[in-house]
DSSP file (Angstrom, degrees, kcal/mol; ACC not computed):
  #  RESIDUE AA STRUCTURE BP1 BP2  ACC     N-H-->O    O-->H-N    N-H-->O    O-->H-N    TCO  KAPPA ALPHA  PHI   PSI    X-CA   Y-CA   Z-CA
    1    1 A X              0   0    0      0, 0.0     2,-0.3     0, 0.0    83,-0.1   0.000 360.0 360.0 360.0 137.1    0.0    0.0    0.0
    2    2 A X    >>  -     0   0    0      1,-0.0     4,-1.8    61,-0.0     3,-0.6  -0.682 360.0-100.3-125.0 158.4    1.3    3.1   -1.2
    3    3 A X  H 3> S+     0   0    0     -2,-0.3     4,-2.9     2,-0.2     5,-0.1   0.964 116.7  58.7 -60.0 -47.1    0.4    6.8   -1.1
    4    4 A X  H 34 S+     0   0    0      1,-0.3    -1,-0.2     2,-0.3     0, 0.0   0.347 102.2  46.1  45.5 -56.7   -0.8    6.5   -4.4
    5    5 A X  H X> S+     0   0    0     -3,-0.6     4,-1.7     2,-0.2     3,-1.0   0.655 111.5  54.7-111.8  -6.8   -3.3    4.0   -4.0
    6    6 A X  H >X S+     0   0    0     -4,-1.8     4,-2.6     1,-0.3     3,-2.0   0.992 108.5  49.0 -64.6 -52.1   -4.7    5.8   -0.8
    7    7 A X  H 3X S+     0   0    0     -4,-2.9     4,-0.6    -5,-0.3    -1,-0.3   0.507 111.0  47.2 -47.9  -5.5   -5.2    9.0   -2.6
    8    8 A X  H <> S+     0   0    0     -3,-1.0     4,-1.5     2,-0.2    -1,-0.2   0.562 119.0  42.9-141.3 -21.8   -6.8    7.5   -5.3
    9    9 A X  H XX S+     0   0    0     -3,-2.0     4,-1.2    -4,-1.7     3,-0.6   0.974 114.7  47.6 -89.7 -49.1   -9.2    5.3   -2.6
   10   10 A X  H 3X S+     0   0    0     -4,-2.6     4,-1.3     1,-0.2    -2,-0.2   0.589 108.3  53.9 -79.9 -16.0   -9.7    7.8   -0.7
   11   11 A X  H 3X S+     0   0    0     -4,-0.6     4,-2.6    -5,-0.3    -1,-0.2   0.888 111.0  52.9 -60.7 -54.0  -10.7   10.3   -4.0
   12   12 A X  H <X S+     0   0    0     -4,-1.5     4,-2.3    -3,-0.6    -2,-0.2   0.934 103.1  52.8 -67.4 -34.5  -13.2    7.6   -4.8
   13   13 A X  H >X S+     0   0    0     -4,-1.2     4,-1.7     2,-0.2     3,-0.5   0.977 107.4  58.5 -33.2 -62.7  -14.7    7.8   -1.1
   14   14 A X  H >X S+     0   0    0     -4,-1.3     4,-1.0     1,-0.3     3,-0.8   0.917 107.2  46.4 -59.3 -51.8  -15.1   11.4   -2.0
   15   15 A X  H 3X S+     0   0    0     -4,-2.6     4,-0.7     1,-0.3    -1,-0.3   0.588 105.1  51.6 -92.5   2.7  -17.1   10.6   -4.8
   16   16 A X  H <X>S+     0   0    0     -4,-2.3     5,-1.4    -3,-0.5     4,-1.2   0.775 108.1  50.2 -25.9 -64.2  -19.3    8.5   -3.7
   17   17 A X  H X<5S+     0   0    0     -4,-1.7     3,-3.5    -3,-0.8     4,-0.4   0.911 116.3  55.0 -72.2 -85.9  -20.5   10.7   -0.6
   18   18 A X  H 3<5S+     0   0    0     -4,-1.0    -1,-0.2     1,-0.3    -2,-0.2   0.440 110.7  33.9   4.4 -63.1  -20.7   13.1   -3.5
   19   19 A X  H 3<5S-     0   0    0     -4,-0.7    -1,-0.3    -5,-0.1    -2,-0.2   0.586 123.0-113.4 -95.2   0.6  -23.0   11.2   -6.0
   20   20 A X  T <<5 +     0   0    0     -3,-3.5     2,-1.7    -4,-1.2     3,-0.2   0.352  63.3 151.9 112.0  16.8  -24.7    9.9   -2.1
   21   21 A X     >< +     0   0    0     -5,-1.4     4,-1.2    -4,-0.4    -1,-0.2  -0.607  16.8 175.5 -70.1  86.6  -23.7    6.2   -2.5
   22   22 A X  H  > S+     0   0    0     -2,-1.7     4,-1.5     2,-0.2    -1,-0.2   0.828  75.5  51.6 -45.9 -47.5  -23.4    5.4    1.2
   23   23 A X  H  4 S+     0   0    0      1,-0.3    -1,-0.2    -3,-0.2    -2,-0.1   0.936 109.6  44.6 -80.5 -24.7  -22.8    1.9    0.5
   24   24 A X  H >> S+     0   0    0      1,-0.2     3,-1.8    -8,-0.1     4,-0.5   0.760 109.9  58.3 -83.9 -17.5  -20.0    2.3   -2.0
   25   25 A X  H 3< S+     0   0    0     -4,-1.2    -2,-0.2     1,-0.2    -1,-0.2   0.755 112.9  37.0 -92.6   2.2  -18.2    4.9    0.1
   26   26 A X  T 3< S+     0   0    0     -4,-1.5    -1,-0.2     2,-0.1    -2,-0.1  -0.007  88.2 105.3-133.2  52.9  -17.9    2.9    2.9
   27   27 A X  T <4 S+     0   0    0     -3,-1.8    -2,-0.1     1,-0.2    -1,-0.1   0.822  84.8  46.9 -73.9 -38.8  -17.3    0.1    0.7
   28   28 A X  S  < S+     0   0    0     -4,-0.5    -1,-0.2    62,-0.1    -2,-0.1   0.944  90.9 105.3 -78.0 -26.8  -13.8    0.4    1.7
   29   29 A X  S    S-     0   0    0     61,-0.2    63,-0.2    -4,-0.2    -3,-0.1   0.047  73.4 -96.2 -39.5 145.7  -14.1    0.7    5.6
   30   30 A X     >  -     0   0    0     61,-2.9     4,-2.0     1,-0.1    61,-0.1   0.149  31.6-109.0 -67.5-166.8  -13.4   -1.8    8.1
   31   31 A X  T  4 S+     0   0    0      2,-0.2     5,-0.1     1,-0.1    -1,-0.1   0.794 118.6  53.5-101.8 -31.4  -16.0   -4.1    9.7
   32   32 A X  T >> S+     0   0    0      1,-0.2     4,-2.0     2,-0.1     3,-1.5   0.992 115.2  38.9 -47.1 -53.8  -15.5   -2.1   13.1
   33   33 A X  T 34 S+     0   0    0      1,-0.3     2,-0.3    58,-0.3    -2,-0.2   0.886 116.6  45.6 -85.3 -21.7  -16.1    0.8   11.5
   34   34 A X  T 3< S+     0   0    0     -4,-2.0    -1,-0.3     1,-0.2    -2,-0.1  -0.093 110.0  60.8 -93.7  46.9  -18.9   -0.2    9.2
   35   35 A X  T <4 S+     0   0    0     -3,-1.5     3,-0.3    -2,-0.3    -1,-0.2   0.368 110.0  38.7-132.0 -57.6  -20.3   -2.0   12.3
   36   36 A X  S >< S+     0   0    0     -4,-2.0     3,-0.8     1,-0.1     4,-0.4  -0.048  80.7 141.0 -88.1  34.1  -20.6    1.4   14.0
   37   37 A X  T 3>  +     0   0    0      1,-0.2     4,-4.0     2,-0.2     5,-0.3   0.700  61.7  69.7 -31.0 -31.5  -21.7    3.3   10.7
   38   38 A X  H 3> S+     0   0    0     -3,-0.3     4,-1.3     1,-0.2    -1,-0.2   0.964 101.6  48.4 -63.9 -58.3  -24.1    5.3   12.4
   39   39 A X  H <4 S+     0   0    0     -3,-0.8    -1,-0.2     2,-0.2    -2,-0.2   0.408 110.8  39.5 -15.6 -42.4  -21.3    6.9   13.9
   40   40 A X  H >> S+     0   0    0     -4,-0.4     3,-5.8    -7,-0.2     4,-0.5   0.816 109.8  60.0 -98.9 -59.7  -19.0    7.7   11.4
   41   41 A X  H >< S+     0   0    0     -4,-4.0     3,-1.5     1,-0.3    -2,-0.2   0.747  97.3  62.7 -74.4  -5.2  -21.8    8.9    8.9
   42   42 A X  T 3< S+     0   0    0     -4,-1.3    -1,-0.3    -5,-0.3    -3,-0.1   0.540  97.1  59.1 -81.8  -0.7  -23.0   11.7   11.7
   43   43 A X  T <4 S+     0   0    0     -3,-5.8     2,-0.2     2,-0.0    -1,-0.2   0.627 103.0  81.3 -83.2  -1.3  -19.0   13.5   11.3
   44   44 A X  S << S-     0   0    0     -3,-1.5     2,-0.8    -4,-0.5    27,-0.1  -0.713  83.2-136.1-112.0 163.4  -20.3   13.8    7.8
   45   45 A X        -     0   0    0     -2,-0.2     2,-0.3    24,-0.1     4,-0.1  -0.851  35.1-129.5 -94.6 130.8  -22.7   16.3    6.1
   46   46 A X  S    S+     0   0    0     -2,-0.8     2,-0.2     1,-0.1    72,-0.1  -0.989  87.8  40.4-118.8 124.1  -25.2   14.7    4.0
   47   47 A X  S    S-     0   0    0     -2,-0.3    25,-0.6     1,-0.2    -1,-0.1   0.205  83.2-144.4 -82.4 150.8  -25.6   15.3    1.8
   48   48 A X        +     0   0    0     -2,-0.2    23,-0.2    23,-0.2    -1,-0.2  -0.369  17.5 178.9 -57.6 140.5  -22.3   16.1    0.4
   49   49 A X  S    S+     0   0    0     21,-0.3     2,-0.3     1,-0.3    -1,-0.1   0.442  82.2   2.8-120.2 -46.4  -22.3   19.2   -2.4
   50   50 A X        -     0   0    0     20,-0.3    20,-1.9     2,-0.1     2,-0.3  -0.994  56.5-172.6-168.7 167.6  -18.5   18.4   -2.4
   51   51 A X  E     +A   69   0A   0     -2,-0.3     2,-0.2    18,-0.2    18,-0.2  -0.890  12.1 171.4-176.7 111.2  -15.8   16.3   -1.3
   52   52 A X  E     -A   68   0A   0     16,-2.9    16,-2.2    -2,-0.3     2,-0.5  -0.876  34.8-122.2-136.6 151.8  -12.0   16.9   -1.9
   53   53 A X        -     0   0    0     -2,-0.2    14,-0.2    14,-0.2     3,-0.1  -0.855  31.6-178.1 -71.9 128.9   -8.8   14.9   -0.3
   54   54 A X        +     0   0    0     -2,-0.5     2,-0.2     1,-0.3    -1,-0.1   0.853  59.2   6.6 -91.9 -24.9   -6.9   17.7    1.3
   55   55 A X        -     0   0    0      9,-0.1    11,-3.1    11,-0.1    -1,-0.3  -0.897  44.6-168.6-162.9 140.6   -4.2   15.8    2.5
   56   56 A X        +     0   0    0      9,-0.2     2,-0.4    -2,-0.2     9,-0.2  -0.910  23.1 171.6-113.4 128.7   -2.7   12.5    2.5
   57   57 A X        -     0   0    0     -2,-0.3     7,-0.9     2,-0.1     8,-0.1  -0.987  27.3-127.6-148.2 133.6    0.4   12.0    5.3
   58   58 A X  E     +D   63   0B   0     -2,-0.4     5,-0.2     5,-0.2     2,-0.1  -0.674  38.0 160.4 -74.7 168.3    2.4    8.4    6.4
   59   59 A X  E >   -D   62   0B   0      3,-1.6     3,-1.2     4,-0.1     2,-0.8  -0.293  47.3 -29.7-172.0 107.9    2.4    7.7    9.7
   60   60 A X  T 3  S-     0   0    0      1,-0.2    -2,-0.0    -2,-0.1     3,-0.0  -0.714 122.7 -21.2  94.0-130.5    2.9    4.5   11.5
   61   61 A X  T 3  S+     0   0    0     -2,-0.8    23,-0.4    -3,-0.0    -1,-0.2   0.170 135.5  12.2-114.6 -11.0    2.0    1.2   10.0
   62   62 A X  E <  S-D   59   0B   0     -3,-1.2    -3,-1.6    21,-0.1     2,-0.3  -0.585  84.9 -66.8-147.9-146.2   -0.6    3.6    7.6
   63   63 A X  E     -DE  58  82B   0     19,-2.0    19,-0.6    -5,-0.2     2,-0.4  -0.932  19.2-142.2-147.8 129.3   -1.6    6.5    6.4
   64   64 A X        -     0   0    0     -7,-0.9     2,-1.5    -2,-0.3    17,-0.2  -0.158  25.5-175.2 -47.3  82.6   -3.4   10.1    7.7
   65   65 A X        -     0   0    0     15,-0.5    15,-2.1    -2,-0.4    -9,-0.2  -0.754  16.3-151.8-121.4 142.2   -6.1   11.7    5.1
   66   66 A X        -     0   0    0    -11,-3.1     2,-0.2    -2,-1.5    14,-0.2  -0.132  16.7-166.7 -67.7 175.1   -7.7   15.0    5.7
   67   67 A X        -     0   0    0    -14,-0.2    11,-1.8     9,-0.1     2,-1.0  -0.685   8.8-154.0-172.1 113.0  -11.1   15.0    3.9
   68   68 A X  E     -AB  52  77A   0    -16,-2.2   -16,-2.9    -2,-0.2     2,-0.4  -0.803  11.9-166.1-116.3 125.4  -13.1   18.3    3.4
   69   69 A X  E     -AB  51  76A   0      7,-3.0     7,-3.5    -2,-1.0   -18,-0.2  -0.954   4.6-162.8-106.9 126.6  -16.7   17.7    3.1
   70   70 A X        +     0   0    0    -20,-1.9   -20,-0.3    -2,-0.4   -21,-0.3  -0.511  19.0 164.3-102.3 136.7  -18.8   20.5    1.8
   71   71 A X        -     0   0    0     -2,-0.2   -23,-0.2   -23,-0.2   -25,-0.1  -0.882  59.3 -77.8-144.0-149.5  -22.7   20.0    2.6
   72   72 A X  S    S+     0   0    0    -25,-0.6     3,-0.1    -2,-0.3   -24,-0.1   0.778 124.3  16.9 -73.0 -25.2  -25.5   22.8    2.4
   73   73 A X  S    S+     0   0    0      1,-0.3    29,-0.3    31,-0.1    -1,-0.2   0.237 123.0  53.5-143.5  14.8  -24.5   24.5    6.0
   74   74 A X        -     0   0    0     27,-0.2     2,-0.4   -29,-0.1    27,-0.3  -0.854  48.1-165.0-163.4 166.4  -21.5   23.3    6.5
   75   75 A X  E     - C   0 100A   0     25,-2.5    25,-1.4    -2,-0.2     2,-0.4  -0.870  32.9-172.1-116.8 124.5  -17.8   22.5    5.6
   76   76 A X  E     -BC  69  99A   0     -7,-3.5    -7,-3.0    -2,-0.4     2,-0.8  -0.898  21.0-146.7-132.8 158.4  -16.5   19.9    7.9
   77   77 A X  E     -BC  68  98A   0     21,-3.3    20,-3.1    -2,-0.4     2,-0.7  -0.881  21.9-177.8-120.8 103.9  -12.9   18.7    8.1
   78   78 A X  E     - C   0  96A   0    -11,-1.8     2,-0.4    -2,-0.8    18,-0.2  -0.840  15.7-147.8-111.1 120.4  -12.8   14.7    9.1
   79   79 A X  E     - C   0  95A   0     16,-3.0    16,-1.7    -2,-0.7     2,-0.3  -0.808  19.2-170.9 -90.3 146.6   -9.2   12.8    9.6
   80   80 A X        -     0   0    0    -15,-2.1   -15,-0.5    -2,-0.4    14,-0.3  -0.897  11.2-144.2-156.9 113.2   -9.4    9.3    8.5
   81   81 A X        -     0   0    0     12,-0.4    11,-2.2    -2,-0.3     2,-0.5  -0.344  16.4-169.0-106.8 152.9   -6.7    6.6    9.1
   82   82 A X  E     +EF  63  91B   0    -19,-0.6   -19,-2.0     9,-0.2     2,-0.3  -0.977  11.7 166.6-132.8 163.3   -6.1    4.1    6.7
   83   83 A X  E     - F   0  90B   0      7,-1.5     7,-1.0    -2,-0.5   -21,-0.1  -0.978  42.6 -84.7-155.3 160.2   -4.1    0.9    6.7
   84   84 A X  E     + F   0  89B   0    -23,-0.4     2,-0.2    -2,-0.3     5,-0.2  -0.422  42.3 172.9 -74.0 128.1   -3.7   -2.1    4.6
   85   85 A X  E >  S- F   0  88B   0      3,-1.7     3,-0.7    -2,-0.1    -2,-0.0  -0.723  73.9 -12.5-136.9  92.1   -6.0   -4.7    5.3
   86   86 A X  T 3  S-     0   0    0     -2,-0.2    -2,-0.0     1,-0.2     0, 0.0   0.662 131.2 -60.1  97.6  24.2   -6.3   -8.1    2.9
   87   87 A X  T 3  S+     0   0    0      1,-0.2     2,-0.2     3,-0.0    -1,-0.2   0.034 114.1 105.7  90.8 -26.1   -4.0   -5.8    0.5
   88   88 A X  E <  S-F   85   0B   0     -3,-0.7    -3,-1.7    -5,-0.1     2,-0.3  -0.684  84.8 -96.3-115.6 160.0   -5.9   -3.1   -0.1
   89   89 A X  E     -F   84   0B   0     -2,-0.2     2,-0.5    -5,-0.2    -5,-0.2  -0.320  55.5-168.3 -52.7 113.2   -5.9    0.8    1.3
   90   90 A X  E     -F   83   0B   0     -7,-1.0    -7,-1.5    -2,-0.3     2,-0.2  -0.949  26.9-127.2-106.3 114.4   -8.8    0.6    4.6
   91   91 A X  E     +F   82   0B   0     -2,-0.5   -61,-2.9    -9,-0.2   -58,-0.3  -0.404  37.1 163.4 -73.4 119.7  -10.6    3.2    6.6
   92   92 A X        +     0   0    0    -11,-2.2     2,-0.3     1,-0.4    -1,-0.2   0.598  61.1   9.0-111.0 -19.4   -9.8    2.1   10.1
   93   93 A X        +     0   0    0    -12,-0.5   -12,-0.4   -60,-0.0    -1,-0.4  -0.725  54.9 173.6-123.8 155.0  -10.7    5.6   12.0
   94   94 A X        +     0   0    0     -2,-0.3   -14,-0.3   -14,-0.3     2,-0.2  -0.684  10.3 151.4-114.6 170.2  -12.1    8.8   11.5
   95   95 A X  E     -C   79   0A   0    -16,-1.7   -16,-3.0    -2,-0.3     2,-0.2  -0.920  36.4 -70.3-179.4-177.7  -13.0   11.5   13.4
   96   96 A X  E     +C   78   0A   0     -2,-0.2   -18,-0.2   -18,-0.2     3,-0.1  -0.304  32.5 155.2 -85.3 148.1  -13.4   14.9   13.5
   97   97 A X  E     +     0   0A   0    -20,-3.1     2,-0.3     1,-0.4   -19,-0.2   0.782  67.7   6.9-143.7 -44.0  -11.4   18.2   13.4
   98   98 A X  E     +C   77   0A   0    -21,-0.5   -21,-3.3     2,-0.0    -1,-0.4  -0.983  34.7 178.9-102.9 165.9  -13.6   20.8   12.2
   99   99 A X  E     -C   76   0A   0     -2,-0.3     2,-0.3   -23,-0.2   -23,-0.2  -0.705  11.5-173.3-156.1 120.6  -16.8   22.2   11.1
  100  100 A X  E     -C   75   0A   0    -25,-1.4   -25,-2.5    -2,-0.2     2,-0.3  -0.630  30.8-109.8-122.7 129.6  -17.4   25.6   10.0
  101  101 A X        -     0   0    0    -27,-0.3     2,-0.4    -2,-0.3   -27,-0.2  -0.716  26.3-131.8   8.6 102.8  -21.0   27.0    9.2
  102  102 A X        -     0   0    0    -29,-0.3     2,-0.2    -2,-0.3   -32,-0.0  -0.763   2.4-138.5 -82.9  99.3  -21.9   27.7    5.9
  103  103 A X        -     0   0    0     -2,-0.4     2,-0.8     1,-0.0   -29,-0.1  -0.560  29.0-142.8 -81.0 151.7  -23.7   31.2    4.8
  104  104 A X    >   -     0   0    0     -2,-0.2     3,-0.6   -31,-0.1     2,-0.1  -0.968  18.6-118.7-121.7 111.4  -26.4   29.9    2.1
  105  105 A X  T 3  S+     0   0    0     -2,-0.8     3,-0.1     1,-0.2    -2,-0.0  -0.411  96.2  19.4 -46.9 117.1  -26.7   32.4   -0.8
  106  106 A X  T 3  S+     0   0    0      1,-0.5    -1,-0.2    -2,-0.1     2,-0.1  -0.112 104.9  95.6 117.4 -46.8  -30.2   33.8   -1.0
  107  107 A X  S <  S-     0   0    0     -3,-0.6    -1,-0.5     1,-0.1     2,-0.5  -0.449  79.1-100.8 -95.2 176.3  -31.5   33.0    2.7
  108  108 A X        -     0   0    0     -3,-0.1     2,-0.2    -2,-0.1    -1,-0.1  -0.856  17.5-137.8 -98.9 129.4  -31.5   35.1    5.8
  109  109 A X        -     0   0    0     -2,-0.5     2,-0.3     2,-0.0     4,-0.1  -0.617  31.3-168.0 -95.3 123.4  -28.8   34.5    8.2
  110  110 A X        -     0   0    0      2,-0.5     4,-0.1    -2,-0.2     0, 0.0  -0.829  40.0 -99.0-109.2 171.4  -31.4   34.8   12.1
  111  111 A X  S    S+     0   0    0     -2,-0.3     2,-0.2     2,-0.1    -1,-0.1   0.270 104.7  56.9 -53.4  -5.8  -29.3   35.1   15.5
  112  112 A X  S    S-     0   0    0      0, 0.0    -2,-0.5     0, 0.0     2,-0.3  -0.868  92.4-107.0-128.7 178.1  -29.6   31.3   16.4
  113  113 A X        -     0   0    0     -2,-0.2    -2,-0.1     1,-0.1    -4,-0.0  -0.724  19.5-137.4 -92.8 133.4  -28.6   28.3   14.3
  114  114 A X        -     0   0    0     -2,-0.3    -1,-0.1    -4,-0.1     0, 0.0   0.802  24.3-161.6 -69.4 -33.1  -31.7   26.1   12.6
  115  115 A X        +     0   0    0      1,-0.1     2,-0.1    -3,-0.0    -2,-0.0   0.831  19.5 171.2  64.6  43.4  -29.9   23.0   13.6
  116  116 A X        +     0   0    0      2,-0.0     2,-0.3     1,-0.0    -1,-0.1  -0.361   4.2 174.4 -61.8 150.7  -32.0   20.9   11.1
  117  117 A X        -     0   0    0     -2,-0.1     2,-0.2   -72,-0.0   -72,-0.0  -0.832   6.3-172.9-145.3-178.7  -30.3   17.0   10.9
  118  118 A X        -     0   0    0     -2,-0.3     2,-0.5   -72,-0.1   -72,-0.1  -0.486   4.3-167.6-175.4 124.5  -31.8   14.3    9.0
  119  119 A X              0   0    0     -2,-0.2   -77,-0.0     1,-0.1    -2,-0.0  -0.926 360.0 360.0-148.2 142.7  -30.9   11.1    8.9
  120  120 A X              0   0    0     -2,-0.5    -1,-0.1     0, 0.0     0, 0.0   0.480 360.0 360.0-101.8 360.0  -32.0    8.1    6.5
């Protein structure tokens, strides 16, 4: 497992959440994590608008990626570890590291947050 082929799973992740195939973007995830899914899919906003690697880093036994997920009201910044599992590149963590508020062209910004969720 290389950098190389993480970027290139972890691009396809992105576009997955993107086109809002849940099952193929955490095709690649381990059976912990896709055991606690509920979990993981609440760092992300969904739906995704957009979805970029930002950074790919070794560390360890794996490898570090950054992911910035765009949704309608907010831009959230998820770290996500990966490591070789049966050969191939595997999401073995996430978690979170930011998430920034999103002004929505067109609406009226009130003094509190709508704090809408939805989850399928």
């Amino acid at each position: 497992m290389d950098e190389q082929a993480v970027r290139e799973q972890a691009r396809a992740l992105c576009d997955a959440l993107v086109a809002g195939d849940i099952g193929r973007a955490t095709g690649d995830f381990s059976y912990e994590l896709r055991r606690n899914l509920g979990e993981v899919l609440s760092l992300l906003p969904l739906p995704a608008i957009e979805a970029t690697v930002d950074s790919v880093e070794h560390g360890g036994s794996g490898f570090n990626v950054v992911l910035r997920l765009v949704g309608e009201s907010e831009e959230v910044l998820v770290q996500t570890r990966w490591k070789d599992r049966d050969g191939r590149p595997t999401v073995v963590e996430a978690s979170h590291l930011s998430r920034t508020e999103r002004t929505v062209l067109g609406g009226e910004e009130g003094p509190g947050d709508d704090d809408e969720s939805t989850t399928e």
